[in-house]
PDB file with SEQRES, HELIX, SHEET and CRYST1 records, atoms N, CA, C and O in Angstrom:
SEQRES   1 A   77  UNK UNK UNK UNK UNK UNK UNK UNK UNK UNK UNK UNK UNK          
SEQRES   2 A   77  UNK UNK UNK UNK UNK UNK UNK UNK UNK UNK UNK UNK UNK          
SEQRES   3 A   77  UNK UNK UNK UNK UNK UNK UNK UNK UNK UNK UNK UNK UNK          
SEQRES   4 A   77  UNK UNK UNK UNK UNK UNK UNK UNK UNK UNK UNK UNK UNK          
SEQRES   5 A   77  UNK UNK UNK UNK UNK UNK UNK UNK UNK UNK UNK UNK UNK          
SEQRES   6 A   77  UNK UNK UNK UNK UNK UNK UNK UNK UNK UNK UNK UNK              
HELIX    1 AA1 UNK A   12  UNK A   26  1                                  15    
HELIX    2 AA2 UNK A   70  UNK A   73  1                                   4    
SHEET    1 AA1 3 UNK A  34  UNK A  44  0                                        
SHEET    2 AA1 3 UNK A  47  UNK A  56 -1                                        
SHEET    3 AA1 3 UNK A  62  UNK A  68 -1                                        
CRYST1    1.000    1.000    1.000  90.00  90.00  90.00 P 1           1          
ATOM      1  N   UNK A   1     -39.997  85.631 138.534  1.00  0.00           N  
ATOM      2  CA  UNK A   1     -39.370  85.793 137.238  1.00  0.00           C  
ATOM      3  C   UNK A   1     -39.780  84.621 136.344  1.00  0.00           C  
ATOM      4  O   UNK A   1     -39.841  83.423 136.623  1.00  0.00           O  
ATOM      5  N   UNK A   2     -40.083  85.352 135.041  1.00  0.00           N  
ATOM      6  CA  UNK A   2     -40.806  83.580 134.114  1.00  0.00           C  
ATOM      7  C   UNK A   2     -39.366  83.533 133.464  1.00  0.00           C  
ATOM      8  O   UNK A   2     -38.722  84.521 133.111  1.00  0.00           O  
ATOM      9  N   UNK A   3     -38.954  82.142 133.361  1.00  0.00           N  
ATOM     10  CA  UNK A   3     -37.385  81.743 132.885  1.00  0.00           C  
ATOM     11  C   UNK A   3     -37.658  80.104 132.127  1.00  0.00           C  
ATOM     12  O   UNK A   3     -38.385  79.230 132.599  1.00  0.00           O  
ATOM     13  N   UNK A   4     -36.921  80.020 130.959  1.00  0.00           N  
ATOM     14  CA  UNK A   4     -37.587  79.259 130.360  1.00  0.00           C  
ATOM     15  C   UNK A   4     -36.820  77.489 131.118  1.00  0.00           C  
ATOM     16  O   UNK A   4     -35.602  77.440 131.291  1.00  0.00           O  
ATOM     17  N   UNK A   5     -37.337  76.758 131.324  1.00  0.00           N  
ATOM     18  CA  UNK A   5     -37.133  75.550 132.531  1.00  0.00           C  
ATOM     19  C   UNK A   5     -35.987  74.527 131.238  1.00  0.00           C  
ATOM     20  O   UNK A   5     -36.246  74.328 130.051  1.00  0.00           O  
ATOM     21  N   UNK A   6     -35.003  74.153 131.861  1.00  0.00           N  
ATOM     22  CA  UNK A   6     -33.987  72.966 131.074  1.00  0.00           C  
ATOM     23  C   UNK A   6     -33.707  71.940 131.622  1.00  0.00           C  
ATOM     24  O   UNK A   6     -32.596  71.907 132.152  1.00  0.00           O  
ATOM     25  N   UNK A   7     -34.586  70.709 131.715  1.00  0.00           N  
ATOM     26  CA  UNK A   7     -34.070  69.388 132.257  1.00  0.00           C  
ATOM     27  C   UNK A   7     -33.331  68.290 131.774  1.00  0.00           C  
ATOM     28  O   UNK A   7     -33.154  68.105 130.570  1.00  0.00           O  
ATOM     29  N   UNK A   8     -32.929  67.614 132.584  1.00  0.00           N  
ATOM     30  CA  UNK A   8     -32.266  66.137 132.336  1.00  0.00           C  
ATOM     31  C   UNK A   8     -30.942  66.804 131.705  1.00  0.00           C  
ATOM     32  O   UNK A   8     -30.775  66.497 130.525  1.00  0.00           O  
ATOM     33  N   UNK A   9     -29.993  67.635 132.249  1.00  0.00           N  
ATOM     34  CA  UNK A   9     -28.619  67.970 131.970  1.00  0.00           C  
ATOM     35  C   UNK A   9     -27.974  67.466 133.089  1.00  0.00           C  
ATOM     36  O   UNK A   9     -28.326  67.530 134.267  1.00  0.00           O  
ATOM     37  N   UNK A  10     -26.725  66.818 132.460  1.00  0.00           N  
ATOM     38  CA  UNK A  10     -25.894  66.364 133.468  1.00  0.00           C  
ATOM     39  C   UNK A  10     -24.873  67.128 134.355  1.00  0.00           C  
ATOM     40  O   UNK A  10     -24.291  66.729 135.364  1.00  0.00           O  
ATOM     41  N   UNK A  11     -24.806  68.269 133.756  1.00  0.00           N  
ATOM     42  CA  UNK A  11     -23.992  69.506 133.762  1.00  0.00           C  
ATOM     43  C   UNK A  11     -23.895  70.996 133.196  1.00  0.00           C  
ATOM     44  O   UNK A  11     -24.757  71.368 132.400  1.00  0.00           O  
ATOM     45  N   UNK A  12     -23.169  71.607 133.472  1.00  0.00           N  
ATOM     46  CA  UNK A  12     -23.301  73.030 133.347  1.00  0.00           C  
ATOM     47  C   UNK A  12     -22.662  73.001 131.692  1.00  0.00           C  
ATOM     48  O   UNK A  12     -23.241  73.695 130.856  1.00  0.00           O  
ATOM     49  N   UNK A  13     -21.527  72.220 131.302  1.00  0.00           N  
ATOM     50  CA  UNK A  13     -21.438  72.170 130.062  1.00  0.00           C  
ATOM     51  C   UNK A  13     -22.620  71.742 129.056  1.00  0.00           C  
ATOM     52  O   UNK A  13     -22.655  72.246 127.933  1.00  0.00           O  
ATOM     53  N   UNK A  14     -23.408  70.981 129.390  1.00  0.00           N  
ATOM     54  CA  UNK A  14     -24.684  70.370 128.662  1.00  0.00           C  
ATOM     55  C   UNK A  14     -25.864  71.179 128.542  1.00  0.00           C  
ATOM     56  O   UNK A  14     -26.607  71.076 127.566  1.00  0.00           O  
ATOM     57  N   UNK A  15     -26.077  71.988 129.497  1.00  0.00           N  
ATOM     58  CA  UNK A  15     -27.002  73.311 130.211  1.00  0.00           C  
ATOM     59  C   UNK A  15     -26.629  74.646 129.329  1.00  0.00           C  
ATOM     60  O   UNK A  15     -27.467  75.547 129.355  1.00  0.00           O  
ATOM     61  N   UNK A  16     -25.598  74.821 128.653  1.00  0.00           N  
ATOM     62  CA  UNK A  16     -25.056  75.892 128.541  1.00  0.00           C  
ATOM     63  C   UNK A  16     -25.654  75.431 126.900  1.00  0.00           C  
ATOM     64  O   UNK A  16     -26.319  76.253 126.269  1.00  0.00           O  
ATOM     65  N   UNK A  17     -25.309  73.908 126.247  1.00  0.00           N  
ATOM     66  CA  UNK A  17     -25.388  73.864 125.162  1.00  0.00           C  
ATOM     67  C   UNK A  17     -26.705  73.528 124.661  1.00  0.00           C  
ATOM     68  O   UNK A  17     -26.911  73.525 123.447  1.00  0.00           O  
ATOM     69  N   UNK A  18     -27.895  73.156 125.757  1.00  0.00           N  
ATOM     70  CA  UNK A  18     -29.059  73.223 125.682  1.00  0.00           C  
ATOM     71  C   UNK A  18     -29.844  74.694 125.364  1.00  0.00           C  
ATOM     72  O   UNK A  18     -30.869  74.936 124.726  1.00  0.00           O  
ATOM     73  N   UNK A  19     -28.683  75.764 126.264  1.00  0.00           N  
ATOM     74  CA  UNK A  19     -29.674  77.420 126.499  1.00  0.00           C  
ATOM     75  C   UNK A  19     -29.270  77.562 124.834  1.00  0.00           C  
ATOM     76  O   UNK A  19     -30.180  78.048 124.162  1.00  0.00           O  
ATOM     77  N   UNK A  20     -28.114  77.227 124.142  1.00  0.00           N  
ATOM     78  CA  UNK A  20     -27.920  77.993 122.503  1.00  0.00           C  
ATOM     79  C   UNK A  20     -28.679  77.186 121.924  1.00  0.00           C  
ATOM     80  O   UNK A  20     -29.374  77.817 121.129  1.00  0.00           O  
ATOM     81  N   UNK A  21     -28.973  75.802 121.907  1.00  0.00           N  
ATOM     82  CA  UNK A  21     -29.812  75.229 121.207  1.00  0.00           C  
ATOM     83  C   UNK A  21     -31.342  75.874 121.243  1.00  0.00           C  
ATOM     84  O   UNK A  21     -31.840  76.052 120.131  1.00  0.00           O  
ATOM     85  N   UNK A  22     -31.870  76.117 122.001  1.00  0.00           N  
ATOM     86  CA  UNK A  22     -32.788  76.614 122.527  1.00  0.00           C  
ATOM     87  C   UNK A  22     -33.267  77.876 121.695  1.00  0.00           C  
ATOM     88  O   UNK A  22     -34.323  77.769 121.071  1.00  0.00           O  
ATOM     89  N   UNK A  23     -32.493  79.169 121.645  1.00  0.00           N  
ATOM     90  CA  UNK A  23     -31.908  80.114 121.139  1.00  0.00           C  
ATOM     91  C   UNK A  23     -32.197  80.225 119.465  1.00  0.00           C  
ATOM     92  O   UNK A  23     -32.797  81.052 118.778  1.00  0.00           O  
ATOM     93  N   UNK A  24     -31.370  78.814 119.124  1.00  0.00           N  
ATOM     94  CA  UNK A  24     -31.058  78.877 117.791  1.00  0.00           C  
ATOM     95  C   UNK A  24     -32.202  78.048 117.492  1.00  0.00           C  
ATOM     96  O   UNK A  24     -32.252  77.898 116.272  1.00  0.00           O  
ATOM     97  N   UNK A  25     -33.101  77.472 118.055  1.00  0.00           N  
ATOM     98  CA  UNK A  25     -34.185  76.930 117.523  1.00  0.00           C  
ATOM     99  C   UNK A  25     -35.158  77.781 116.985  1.00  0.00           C  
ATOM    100  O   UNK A  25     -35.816  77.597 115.961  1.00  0.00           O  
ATOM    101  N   UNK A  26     -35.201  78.869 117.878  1.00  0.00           N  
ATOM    102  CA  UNK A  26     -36.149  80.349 117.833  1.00  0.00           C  
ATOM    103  C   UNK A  26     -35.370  81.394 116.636  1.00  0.00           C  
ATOM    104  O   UNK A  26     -36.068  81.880 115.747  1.00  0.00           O  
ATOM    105  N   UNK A  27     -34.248  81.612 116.686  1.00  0.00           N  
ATOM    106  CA  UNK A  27     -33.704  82.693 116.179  1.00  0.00           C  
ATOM    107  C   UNK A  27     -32.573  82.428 114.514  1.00  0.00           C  
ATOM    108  O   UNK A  27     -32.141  83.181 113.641  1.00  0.00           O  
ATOM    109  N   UNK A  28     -32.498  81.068 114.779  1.00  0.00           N  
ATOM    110  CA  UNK A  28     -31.961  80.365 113.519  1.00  0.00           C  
ATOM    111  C   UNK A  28     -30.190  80.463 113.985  1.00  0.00           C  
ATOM    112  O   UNK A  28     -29.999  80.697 115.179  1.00  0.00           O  
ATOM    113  N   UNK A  29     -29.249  80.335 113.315  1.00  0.00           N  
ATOM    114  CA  UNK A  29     -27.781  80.266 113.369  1.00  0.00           C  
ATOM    115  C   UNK A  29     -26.928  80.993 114.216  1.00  0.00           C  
ATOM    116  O   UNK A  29     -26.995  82.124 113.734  1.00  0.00           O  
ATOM    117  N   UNK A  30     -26.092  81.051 115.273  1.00  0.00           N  
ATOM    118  CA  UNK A  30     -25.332  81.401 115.973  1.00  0.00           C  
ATOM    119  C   UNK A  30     -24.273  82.569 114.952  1.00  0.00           C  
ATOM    120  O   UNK A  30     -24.302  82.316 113.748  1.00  0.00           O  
ATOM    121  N   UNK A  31     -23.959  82.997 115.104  1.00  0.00           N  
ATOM    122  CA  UNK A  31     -23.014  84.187 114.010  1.00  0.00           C  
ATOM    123  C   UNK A  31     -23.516  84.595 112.876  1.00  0.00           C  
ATOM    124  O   UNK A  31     -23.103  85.652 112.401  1.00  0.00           O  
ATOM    125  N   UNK A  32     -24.411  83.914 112.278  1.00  0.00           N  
ATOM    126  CA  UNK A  32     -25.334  84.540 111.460  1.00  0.00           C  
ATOM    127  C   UNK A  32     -25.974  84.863 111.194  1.00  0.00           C  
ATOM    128  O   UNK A  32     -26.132  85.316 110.060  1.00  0.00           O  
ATOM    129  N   UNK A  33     -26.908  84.834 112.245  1.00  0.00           N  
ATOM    130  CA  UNK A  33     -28.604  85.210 112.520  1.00  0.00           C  
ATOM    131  C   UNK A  33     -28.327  85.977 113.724  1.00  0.00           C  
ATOM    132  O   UNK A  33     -28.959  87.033 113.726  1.00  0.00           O  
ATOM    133  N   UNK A  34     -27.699  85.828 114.604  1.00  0.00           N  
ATOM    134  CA  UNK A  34     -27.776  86.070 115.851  1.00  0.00           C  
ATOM    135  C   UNK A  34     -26.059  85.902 116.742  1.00  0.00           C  
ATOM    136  O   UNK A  34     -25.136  85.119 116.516  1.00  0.00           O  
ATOM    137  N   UNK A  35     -26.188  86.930 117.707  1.00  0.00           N  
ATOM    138  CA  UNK A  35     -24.886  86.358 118.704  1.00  0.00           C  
ATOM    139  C   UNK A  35     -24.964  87.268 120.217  1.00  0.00           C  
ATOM    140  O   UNK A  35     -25.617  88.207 120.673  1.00  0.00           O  
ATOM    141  N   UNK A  36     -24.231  86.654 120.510  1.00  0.00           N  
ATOM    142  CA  UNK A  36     -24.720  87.241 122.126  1.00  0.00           C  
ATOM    143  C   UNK A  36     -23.756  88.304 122.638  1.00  0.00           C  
ATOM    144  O   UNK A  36     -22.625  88.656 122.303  1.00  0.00           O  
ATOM    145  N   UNK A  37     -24.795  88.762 123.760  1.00  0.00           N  
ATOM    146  CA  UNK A  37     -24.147  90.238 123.728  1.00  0.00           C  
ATOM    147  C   UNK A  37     -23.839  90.045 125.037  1.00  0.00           C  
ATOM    148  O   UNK A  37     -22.796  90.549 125.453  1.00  0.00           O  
ATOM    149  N   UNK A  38     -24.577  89.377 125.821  1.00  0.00           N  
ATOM    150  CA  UNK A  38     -23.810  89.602 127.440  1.00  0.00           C  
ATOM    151  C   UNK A  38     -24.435  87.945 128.079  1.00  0.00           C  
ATOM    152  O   UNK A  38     -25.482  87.587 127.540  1.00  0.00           O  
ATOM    153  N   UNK A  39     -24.098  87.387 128.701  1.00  0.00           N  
ATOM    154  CA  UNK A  39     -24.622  86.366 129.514  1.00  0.00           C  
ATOM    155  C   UNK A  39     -23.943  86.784 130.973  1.00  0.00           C  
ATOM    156  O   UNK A  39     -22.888  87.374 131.208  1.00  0.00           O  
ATOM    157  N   UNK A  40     -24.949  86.253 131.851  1.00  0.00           N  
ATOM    158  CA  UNK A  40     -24.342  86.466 133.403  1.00  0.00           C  
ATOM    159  C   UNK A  40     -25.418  84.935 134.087  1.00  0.00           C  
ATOM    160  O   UNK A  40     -26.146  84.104 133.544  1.00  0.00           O  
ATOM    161  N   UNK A  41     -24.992  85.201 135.487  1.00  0.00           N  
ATOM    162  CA  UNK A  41     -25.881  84.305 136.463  1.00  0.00           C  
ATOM    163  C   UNK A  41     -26.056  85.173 137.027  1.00  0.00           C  
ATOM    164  O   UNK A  41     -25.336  86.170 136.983  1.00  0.00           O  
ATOM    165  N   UNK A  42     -27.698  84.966 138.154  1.00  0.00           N  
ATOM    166  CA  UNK A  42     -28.427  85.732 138.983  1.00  0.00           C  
ATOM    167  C   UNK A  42     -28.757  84.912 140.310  1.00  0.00           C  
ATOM    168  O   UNK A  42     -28.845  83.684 140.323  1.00  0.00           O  
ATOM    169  N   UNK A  43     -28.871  85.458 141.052  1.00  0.00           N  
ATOM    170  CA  UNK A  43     -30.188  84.317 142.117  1.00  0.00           C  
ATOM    171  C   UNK A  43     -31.240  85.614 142.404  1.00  0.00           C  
ATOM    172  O   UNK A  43     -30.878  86.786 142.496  1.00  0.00           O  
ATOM    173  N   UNK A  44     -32.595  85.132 142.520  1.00  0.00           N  
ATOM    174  CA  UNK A  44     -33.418  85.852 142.822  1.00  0.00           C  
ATOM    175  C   UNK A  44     -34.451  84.532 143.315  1.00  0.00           C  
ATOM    176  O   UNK A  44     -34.685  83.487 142.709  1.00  0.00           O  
ATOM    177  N   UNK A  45     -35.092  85.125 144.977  1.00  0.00           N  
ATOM    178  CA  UNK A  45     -36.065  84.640 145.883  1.00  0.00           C  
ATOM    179  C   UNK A  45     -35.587  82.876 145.871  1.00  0.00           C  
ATOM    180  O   UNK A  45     -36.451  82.001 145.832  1.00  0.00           O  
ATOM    181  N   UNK A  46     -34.508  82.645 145.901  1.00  0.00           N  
ATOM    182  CA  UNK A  46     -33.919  81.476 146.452  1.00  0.00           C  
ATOM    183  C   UNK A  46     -33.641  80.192 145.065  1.00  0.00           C  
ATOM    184  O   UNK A  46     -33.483  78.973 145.136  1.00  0.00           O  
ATOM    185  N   UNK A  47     -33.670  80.993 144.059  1.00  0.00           N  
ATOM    186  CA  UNK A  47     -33.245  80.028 142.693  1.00  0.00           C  
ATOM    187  C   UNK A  47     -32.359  80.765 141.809  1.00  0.00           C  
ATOM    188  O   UNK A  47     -32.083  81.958 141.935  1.00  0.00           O  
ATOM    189  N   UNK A  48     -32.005  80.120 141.066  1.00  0.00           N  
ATOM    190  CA  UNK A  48     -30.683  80.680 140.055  1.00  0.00           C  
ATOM    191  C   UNK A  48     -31.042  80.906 138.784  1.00  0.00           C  
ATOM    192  O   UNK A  48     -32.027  80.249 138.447  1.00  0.00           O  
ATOM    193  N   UNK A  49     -30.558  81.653 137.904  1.00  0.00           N  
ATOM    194  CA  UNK A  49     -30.987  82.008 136.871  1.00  0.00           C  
ATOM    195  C   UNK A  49     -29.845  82.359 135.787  1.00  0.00           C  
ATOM    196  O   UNK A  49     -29.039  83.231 136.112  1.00  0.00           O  
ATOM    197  N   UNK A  50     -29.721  81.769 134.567  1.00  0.00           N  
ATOM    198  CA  UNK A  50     -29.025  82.596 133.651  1.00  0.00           C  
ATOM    199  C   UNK A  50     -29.446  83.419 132.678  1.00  0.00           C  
ATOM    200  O   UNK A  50     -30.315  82.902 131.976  1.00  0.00           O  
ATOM    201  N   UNK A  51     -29.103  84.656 132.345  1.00  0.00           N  
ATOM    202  CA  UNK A  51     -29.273  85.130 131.500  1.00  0.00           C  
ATOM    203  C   UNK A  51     -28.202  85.390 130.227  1.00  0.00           C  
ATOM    204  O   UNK A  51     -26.991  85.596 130.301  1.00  0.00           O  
ATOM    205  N   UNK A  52     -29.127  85.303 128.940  1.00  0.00           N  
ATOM    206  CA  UNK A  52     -28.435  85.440 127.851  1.00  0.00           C  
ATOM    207  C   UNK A  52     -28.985  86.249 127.002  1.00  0.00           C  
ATOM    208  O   UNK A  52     -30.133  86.028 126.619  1.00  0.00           O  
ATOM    209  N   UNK A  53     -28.255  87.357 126.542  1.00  0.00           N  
ATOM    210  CA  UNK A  53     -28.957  88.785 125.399  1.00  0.00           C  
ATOM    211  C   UNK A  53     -28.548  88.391 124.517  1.00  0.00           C  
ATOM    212  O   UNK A  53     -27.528  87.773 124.824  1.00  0.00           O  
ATOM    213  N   UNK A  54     -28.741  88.353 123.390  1.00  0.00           N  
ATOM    214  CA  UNK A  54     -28.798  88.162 122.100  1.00  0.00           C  
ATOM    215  C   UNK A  54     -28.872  89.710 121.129  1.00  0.00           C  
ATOM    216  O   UNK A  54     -29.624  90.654 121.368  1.00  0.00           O  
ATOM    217  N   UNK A  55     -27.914  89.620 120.063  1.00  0.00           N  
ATOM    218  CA  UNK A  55     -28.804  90.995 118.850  1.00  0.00           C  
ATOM    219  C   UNK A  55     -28.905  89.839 117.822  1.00  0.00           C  
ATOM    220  O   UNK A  55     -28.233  88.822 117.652  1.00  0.00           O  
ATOM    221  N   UNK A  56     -30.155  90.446 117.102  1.00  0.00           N  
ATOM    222  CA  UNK A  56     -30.450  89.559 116.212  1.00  0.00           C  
ATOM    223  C   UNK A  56     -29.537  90.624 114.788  1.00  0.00           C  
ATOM    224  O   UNK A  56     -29.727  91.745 114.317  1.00  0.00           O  
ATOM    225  N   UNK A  57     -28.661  89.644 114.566  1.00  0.00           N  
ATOM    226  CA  UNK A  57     -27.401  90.356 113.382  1.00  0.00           C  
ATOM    227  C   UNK A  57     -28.559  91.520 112.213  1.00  0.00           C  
ATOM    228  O   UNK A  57     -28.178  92.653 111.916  1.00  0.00           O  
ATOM    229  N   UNK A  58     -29.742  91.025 111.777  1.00  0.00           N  
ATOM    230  CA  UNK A  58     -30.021  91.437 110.261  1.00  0.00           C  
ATOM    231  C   UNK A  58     -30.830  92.641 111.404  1.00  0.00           C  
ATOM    232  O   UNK A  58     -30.802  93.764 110.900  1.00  0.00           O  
ATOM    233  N   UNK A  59     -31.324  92.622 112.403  1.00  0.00           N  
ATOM    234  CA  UNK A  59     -32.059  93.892 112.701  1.00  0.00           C  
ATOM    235  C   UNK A  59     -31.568  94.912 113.521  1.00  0.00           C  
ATOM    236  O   UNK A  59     -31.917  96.089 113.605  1.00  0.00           O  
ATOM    237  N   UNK A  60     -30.474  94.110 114.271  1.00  0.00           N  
ATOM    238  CA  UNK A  60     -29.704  94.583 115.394  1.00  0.00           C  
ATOM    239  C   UNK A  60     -30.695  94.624 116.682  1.00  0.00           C  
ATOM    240  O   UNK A  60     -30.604  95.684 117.302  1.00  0.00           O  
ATOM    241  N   UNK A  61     -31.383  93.928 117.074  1.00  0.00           N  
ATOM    242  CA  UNK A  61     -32.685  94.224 117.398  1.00  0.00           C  
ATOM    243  C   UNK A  61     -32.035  93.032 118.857  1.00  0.00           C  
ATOM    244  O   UNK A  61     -31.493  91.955 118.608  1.00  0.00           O  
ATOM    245  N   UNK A  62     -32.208  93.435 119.949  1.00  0.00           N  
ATOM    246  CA  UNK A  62     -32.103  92.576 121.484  1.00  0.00           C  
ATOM    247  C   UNK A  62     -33.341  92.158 121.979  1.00  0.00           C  
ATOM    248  O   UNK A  62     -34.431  92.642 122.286  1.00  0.00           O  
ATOM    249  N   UNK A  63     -32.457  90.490 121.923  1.00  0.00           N  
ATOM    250  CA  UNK A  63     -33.551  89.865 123.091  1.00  0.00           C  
ATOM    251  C   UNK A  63     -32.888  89.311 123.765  1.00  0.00           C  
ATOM    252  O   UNK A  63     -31.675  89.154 123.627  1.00  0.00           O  
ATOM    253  N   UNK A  64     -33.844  88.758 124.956  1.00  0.00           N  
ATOM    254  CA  UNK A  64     -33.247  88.488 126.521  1.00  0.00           C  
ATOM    255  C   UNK A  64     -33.947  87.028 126.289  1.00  0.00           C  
ATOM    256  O   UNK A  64     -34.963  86.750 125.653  1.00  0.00           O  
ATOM    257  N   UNK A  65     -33.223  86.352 126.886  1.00  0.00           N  
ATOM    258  CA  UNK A  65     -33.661  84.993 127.497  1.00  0.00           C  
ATOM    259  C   UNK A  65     -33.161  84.698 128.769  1.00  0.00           C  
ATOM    260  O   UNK A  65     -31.995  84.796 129.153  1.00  0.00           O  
ATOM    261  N   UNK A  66     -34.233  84.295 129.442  1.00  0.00           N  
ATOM    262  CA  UNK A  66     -33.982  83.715 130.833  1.00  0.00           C  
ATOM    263  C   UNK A  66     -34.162  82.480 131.218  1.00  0.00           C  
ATOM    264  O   UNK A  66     -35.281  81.976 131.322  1.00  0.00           O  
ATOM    265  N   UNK A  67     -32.767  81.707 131.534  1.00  0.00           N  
ATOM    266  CA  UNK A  67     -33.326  80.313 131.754  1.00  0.00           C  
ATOM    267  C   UNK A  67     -33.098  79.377 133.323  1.00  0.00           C  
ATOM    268  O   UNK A  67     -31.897  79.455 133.582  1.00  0.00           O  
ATOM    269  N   UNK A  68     -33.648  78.749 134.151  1.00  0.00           N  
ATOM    270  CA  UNK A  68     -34.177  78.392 135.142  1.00  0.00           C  
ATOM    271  C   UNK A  68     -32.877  77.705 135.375  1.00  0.00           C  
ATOM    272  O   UNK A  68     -32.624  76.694 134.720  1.00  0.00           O  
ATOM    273  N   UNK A  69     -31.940  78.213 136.344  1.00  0.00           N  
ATOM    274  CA  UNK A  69     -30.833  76.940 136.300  1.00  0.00           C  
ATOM    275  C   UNK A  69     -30.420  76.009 137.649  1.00  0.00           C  
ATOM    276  O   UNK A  69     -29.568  75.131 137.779  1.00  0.00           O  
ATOM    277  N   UNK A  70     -31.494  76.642 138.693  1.00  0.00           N  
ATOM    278  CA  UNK A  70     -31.836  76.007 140.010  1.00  0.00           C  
ATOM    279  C   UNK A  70     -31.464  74.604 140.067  1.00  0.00           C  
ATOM    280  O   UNK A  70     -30.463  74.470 140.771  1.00  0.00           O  
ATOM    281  N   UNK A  71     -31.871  73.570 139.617  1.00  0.00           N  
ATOM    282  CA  UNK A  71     -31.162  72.256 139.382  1.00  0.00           C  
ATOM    283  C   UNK A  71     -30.167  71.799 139.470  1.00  0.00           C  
ATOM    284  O   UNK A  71     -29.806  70.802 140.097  1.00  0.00           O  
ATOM    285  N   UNK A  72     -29.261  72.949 138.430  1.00  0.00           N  
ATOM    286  CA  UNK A  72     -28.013  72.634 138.168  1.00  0.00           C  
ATOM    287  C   UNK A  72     -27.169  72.704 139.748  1.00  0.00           C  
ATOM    288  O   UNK A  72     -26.600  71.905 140.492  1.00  0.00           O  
ATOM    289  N   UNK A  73     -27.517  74.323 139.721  1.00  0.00           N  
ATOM    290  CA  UNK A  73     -26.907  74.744 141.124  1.00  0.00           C  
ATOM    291  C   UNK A  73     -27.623  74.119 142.743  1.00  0.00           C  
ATOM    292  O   UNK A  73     -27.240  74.463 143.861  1.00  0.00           O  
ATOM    293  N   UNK A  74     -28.774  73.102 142.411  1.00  0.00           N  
ATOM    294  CA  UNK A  74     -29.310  73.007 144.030  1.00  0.00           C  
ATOM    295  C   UNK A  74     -28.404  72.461 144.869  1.00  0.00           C  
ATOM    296  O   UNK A  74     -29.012  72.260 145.920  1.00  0.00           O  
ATOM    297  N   UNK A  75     -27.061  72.043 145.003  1.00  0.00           N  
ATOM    298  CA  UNK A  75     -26.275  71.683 145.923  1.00  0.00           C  
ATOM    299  C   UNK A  75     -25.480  73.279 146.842  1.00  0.00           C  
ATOM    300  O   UNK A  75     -24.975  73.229 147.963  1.00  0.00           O  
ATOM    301  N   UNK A  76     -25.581  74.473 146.018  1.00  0.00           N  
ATOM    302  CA  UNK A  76     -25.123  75.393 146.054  1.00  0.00           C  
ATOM    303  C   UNK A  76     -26.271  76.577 146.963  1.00  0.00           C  
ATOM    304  O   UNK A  76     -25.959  77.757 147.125  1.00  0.00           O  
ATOM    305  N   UNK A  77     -27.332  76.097 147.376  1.00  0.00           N  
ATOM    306  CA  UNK A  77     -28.506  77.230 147.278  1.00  0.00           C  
ATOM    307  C   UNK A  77     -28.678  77.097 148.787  1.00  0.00           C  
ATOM    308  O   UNK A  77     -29.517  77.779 149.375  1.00  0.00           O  
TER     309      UNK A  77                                                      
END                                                                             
């Protein structure tokens, strides 16, 4: 799975505010450009993964981002 990689977070709160930064770097403003439609966690072939869907507000138009969260969780794996 290609998932986009987030380092040097100290935590899952910091990780979480890195994946919207991330997001809103690409897609512009949180509630006004864009807002999310579903987030979950995954594991697939021995790493963790979050996902976050997005509609982009002016097109209604979904995208997926996948981001690498193995790090966070390697005490857990």
């Amino acid at each position: 799975m290609k998932a986009i990689k987030i380092r040097n977070v100290k935590d899952d709160l910091e990780f979480i505010r890195a994946e919207y930064a991330y997001v809103s770097k690409r897609l512009g403003r949180r509630g006004i450009d864009w807002e999310i439609v579903d987030q979950h966690s995954l594991r697939q072939d021995g790493k963790m993964y979050n996902e976050i869907e997005v509609r982009i507000i002016s097109t209604g138009k979904i995208k997926r981002f996948v981001f690498d969260s193995t790090e966070l969780f390697k005490g857990l794996l």
